[in-house]
N, C-alpha and C positions, 0 to 999 in steps of 0.2 A: 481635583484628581482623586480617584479611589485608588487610595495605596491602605496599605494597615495602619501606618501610621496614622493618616486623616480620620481612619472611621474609627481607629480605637480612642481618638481625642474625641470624637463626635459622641461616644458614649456614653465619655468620663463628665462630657457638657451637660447632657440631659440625666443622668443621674444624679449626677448636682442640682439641679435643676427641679426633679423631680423629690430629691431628698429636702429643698427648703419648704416645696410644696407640703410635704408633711410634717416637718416641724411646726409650719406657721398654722397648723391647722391642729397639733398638739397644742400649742402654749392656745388656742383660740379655744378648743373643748377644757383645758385646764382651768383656766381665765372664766367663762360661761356658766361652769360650773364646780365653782371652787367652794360653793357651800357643801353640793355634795360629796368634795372630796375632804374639807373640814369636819365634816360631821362620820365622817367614816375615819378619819384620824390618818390620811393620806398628805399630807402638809406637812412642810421644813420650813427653816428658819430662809434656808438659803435659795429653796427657789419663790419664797416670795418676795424677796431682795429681787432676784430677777426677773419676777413679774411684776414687779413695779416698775421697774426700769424702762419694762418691755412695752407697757398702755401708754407709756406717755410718749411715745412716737406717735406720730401722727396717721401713721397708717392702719393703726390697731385699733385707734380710737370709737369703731363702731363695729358690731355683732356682725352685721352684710358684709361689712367693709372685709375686717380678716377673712371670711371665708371667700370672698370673692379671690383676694390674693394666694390664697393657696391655690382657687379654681387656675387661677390665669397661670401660675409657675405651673401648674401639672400639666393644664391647654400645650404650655410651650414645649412640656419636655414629649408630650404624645407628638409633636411634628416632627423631631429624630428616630421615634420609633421604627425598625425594620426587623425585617422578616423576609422569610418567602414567603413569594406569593399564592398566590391559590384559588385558582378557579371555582373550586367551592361551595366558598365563606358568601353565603347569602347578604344582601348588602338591607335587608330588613334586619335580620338578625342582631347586624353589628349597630345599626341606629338603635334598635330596640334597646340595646345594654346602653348604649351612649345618654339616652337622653331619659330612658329610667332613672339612670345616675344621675345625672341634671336634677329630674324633680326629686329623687331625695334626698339627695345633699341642698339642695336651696330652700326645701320646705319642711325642715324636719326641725326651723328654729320654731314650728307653733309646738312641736312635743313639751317645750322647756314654758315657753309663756301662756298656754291654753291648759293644759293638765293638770289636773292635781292629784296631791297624792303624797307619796313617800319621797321624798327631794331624789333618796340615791338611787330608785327604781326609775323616776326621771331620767336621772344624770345619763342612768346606763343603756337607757332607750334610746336617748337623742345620740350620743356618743355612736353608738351599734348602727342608729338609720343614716348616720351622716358617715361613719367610716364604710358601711355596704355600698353608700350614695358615691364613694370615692373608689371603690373598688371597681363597681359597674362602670363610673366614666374612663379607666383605665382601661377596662377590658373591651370596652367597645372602640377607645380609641385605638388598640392594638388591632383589633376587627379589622375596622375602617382602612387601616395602615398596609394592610395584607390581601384586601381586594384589589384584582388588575382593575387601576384607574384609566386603561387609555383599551377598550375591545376591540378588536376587530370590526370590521363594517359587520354592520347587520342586514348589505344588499347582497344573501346567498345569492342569485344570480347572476349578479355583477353588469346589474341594467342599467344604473347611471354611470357605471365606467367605459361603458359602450360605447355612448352619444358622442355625436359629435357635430356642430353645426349643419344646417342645411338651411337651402337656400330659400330664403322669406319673402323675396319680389316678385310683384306679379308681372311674370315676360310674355305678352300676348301679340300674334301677330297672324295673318291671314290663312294658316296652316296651321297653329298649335292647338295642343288639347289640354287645359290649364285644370289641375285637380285640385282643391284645397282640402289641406290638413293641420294635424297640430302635430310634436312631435315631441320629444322629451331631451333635454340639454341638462344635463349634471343633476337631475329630479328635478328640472321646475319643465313646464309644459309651454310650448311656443306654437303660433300659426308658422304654417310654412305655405310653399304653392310647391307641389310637381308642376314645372312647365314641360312639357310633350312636345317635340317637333314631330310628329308622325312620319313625314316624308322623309326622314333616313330609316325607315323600318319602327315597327313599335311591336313587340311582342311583350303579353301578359301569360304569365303560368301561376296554376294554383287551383289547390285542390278543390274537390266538391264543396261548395260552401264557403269557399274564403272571400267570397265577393268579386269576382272576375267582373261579371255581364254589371253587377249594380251600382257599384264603386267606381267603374272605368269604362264597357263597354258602351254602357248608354250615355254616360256624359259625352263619348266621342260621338255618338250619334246626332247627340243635342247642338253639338258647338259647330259640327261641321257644317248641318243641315241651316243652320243659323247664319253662317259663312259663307253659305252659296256654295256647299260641295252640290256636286253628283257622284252618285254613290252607289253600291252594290253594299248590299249587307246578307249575308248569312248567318237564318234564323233556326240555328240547329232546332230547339225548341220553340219551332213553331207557335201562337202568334206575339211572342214577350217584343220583342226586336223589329218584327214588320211593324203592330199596332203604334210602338213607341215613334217610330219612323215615319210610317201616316200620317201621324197626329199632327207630327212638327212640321211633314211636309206642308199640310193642313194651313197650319200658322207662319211658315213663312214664305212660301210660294211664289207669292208676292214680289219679295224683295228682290226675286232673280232678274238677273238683265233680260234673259226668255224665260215666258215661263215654262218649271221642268214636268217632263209625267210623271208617276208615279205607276208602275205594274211589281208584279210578283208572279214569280213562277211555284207552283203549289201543283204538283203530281197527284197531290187525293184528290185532290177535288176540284175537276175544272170548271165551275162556277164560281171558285173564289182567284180562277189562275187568267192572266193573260199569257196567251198562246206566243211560242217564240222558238226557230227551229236553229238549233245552234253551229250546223254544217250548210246553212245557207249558202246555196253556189256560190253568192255575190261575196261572202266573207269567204273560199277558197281563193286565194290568189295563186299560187303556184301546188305542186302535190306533196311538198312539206308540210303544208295545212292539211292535208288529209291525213299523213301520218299520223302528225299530232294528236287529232280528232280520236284516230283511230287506236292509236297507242294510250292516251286518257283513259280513254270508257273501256276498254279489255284491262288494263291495270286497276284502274276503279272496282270493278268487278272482281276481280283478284287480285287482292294487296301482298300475297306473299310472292305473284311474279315481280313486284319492285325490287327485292333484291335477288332477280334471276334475268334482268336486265342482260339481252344478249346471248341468250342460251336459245339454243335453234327451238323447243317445244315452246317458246314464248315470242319469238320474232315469227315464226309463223304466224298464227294466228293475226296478227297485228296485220302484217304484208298480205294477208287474207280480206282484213277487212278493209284495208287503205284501198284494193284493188277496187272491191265494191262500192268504196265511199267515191271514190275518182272516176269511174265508169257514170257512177249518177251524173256527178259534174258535167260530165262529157257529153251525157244523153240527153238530146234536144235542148241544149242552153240549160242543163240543171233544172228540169221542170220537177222530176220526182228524186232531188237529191234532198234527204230529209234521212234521218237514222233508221226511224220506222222503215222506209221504204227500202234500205240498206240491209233491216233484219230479215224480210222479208224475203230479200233475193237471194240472202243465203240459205232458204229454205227450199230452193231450187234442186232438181237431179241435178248430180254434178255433172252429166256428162251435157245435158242445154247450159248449164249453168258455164261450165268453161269455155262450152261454145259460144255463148252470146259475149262473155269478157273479151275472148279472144277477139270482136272485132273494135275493137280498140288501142292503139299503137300505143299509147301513153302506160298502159300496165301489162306490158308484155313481161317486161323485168321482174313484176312482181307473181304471176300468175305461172308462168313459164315450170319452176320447177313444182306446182300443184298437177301441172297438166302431164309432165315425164313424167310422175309417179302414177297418175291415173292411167298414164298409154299402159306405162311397163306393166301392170296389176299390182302395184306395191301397194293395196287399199288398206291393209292395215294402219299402216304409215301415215298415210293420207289422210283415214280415217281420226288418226290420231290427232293430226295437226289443225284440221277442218272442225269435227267435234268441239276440240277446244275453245275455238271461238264462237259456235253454233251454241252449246250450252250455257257460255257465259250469256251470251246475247240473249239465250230463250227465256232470261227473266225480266228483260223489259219489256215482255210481248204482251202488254195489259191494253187495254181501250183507251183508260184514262191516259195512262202514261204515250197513248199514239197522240192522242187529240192535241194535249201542250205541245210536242216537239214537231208537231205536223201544220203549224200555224204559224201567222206572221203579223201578227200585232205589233211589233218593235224590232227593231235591231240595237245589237248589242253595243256601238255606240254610245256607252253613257254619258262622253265628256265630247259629243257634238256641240261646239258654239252654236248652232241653230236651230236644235234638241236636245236637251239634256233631260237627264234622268235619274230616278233614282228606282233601284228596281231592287227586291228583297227576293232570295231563296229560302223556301220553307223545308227546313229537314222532317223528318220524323225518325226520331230515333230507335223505334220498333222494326223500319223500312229501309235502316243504314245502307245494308249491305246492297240495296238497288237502287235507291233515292241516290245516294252518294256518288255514286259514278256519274251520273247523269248531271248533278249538281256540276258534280268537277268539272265535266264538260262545258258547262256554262263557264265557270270560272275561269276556265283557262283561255276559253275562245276570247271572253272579252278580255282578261287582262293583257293579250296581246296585241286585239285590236284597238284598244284606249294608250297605250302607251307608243304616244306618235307626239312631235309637236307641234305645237298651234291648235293646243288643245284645250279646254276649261280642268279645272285642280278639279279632282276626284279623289276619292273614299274609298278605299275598299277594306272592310271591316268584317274579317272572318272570327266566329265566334268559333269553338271546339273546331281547330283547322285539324286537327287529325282524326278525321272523318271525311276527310275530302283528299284526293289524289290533285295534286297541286305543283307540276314538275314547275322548274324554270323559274322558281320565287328568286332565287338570289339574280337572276337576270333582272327581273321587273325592281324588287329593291336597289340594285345598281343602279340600270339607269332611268325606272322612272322617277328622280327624284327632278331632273331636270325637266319631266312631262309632268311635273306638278303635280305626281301619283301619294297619294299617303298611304300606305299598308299596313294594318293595325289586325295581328293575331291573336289568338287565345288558345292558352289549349291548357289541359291538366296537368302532365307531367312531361317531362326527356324521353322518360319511356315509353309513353304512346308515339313517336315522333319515331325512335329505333326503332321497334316494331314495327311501323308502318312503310316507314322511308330508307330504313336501314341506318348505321351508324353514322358513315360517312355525309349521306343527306339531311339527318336532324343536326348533325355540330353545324351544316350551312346554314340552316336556318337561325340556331342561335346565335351564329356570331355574328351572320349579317345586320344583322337589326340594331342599330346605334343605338336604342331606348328599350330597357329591358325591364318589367314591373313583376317582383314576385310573389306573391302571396305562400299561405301555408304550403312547404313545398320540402320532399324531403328528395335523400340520396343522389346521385350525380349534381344533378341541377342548384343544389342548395349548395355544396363543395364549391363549384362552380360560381355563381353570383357572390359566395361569400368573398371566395378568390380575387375577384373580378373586383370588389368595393375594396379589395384593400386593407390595409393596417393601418392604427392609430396608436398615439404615445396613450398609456394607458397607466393607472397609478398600481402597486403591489405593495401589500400590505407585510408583513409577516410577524410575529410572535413568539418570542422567546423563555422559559421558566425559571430559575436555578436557584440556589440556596442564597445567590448574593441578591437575587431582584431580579427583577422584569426587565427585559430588553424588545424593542420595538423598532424594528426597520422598516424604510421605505425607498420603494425605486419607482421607475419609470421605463416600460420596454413598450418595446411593438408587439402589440397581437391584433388578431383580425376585429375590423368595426364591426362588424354582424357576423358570429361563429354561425355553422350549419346546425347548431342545436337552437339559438333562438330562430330562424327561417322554419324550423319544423313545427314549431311552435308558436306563429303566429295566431293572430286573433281574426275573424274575420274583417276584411276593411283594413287591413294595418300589411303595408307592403314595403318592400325592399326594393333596390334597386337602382339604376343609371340614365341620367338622359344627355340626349345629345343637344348642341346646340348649334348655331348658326353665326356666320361671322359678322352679323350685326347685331347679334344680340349673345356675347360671349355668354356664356356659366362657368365659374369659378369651381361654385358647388354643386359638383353632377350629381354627389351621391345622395343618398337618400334610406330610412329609417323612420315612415309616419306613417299615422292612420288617417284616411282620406275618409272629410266629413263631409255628409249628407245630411239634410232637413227632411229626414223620413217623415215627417208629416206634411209636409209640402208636397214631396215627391206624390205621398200618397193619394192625396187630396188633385191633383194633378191628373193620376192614371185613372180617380174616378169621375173625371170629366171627358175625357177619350171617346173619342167618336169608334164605336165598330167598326171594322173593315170590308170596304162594301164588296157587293157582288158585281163579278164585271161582268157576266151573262149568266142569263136565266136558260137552265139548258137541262136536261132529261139524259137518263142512261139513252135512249134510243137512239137519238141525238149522237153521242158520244160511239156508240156499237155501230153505228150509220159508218163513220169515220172511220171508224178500226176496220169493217170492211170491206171502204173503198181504197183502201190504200192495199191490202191483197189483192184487190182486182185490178188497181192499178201496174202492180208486178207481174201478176199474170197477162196482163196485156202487152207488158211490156217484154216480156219475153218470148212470148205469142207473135209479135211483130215482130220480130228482131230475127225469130227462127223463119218464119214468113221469108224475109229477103235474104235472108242464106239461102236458101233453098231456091227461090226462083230467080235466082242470077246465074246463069252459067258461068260454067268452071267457077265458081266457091264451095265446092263440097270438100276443099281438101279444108275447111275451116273447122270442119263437124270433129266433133272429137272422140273420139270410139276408141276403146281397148286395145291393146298389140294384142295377136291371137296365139 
């Protein structure tokens, strides 16, 4: 107990202690050298009475021997020494004086038996280096005594108080995407596995460079294409993800129960694209699909009408263009229902052009209040709502971009047991803003057409998904999990995701997704996952100073496993996050804190044996301008005939549509 009484006894021990130390170390220099105190006339009768007394113990009896006894009585009384502490006191410093004092108090007996000379010029040399020798091991003991013995950690970050297990088994099963990494448990480094169940959702975020596509994307590619998926993949950057995806198609083909095709839609350049039109009549089942269609590609096109959903200048246009996409349908069994052929007819005068809608019963609902504004002359109006869709659309009106969407090389079908497929989108990121709509369209027609059952397990692997209008995700993550759908996102941040989708539809996106990988990632999103992993019991250190000593405590609280400061601060390849599991293959430990390892020279050595991506036809601008138009002239014909039998049928002129006057 530290009371005053204990430490004033504790004192009284070690200055005893330290006072026989120097006694024994007097009568030992007295003794050593008693000529030279003889010869200078420093001698009594009485204390050589008691230096005889004193050699013939048996402890005195050698020169090492007493000085070692003084050493040890002073050793003992330097471990009572206290003080304050003090941050300071250089702990070189204090061995420096320590074991100075060491070598001249233990070798300052060669002054007395190596020298010669004057005895008392001796005496008082060895005497002076062995009393300095005794002074230095005193002052450095006191040193020593007054350094804080126990620092603080020296992990300023507090990265091994972080860790906390994660899970080391490899869970593999006909749908998972299995990543290996190593991870860091109390500072020593462990393998671990991210096991992926994809098919409850799988979204990756992370900023440029933290490793998205090479770390995670393409391993999904690998494992699935390995597994007998069919697949859709979008290749925002065009051709990293198609070529990867060829390759394996390439090598594992084979193994499929049928074999699958492999096409790509690519808008630059239709020599590298198979042709495929995404409004195919045969994929309109009811004119909810034409909606759809029609509401995709005008949002596509304009992402800031996604959160103006419902506002009459944006439901226009939309019920503009369902009108025409529905009418194609309708026109001779869907011969010329194709986009192109859609854009085209809206380039119609609107007064043939209401007249030809008009003879179709099915979009009278929608055309109806286009045509009361055109009677009553409200054309501004009209102008407005028309326009709106007329200019968005007038930037897919390229050749190339007619000839892909005006062709029928495959249908969207990719998890046909009797066809399968695997079919890659090629973005360009220079072309976002018109590629992307059109992308989207693809995307969306198949994800609804593939999500049926009785189907083969498919893939769908969107790289940067916010670049693509993608309504209806939380429905396909719902229920295709039971159509044996895996959906595996990517994007940069939450913030592209708000901006594009609005608030309300990015938080859908993230929470649906039961498996969530985060790389370098800051502000909402990093709060978020950090949230979402949770607290751990965590060790707290703390330090104390004061005149009576150092005081050191410690506790144990909860704070968060990964704060939103290390998430910000990731390394490339090293992610964060949760995955979900399956009820045959429980996970204890969902969470997660590792860098996911790759054999970059494998890899590499791999993408330099990669077959080019062939050409599916050899084809000329001419060719392609042929195309773009005959599909004008198929609209003009088509409206050309259509006015033809209005006109020569009696009583149908009240069909014609003309101005109120």
């Amino acid at each position: 107990m530290k009371t005053g009484e204990n430490e004033q006894g504790l004192r009284q021990v070690m200055d005893l202690t330290r006072g026989i130390a120097i006694v024994v170390l007097v009568i030992h220099c007295y003794y050593e050298c008693y000529a030279a105190f003889h010869a200078g006339g420093w001698v009594y009768p009485i204390t050589d009475r008691l230096l005889r007394n004193i050699i013939r113990i048996p402890f005195f009896s050698g020169f090492m021997k007493t000085k070692l006894i003084a050493l040890a009585f002073l050793l003992l009384s330097l471990l009572g020494v206290s003080g304050k502490k003090n941050e300071n006191i250089r702990l070189k410093t204090a061995l420096g004086y320590f074991f100075s004092g060491i070598i001249l108090y233990l070798s300052s007996g060669f002054i007395l038996y190596y020298f010669k000379g004057d005895i008392k010029v001796i005496a008082a040399i060895y005497i002076s280096v062995t009393g300095l020798g005794f002074i230095f091991i005193i002052t450095g003991g006191g040193l020593l005594s007054r350094i804080i013995k126990s620092k603080l950690k020296t992990d300023v970050f507090n990265k091994d108080n972080e860790t906390f297990p994660q899970e080391e088994r490899l869970l593999m099963n006909e749908y998972s995407i299995n990543l290996p990494a190593v991870y860091n448990l109390k500072g020593k480094q462990r393998r671990s596995w991210i096991n992926i169940y994809p098919v409850r959702g799988f979204l990756v975020i992370g900023s440029p460079g933290s490793g998205k596509s090479y770390f995670v994307i393409e391993h999904a590619i690998r494992q699935h294409i390995e597994k007998g998926f069919s697949m859709l993949v979008y290749d925002y950057k065009y051709d990293d993800l198609t070529k990867l995806a060829y390759n394996y198609y390439l090598k594992y083909r084979n193994k499929y129960k049928v074999k699958p095709g492999f096409y790509a839609i690519n808008l630059d350049n239709p020599a590298y694209s198979d042709c495929c039109n995404p409004i195919h009549h045969s994929l309109l089942k009811d004119i909810t699909d034409a909606i759809e269609a029609a509401r995709i590609i005008l949002l596509g096109l304009n992402k800031s009408w996604l959160r103006k959903q419902g506002e009459f200048f944006v439901e226009s246009p939309i019920n503009f263009l369902t009108a025409l996409i529905w009418y194609l349908k309708k026109y001779e069994n869907g011969k010329y229902c194709s986009l192109p052929h859609a854009i085209e007819l809206m380039q119609t005068p609107v007064d043939k052009l209401f007249t030809v809608l008009q003879t179709e019963p099915e979009i009278s609902a929608f055309i109806n209040p286009f045509i009361s504004a055109y009677k009553s002359d409200s054309m501004e109006q009209l102008e407005g709502q028309l326009d709106a869709a007329k200019i968005s659309l007038a930037r897919l009106s390229a050749p190339n971009m007619y000839y892909v969407l005006s062709g029928n090389d495959f249908t969207l079908d990719i998890n046909n047991p009797e066809a399968p497929k695997i079919v890659c989108l090629a973005g360009n990121p220079q072309k976002q803003g018109t590629f992307g709509a059109v992308l989207s369209l693809y995307m969306t027609r198949l994800s609804k057409i593939i999500n049926q059952p009785g189907k083969l397990k498919s893939s769908l692997i969107i790289d940067e998904f916010t670049t693509l209008t993608f309504l209806g995700l939380d429905t396909l993550v719902a229920t295709g999990r039971s159509n044996k759908i895996a959906t595996t996102l990517a994007i940069q941040d939450a913030s592209q995701l708000k901006l594009n989708y609005g608030r309300e539809q990015a938080e859908v996106v993230i929470n649906i997704c039961g498996n969530i990988m985060v790389g370098q990632a800051a502000g909402d999103i990093a709060k978020q996952v950090s949230e979402r992993l949770g607290k751990i019991l965590q060790e707290k250190e703390s330090l104390s100073i004061n005149d009576n000593g150092t005081s050191i405590s410690r506790s144990k609280q909860l704070e968060y496993a990964v704060p939103v400061s290390t998430i910000a601060t990731l390394s490339s390849g090293e992610f964060v996050g949760i995955v979900a599991d399956t009820p045959d293959q429980p996970v204890e430990l969902k969470a997660f804190h590792c860098k996911v390892q790759n054999d970059h020279e494998q890899l590499a050595q791999e993408r330099a044996t990669f077959s080019s991506l062939p050409i599916v036809r050899k084809i000329n601008q001419e060719e392609v301008d042929k195309v773009y138009r005959q599909i004008k002239e198929d609209v003009s014909q088509l409206v050309e005939k259509v006015m033809d039998q209005i006109m020569s049928e009696p009583g149908a002129e009240y069909i014609l549509i003309r101005k109120s006057k």
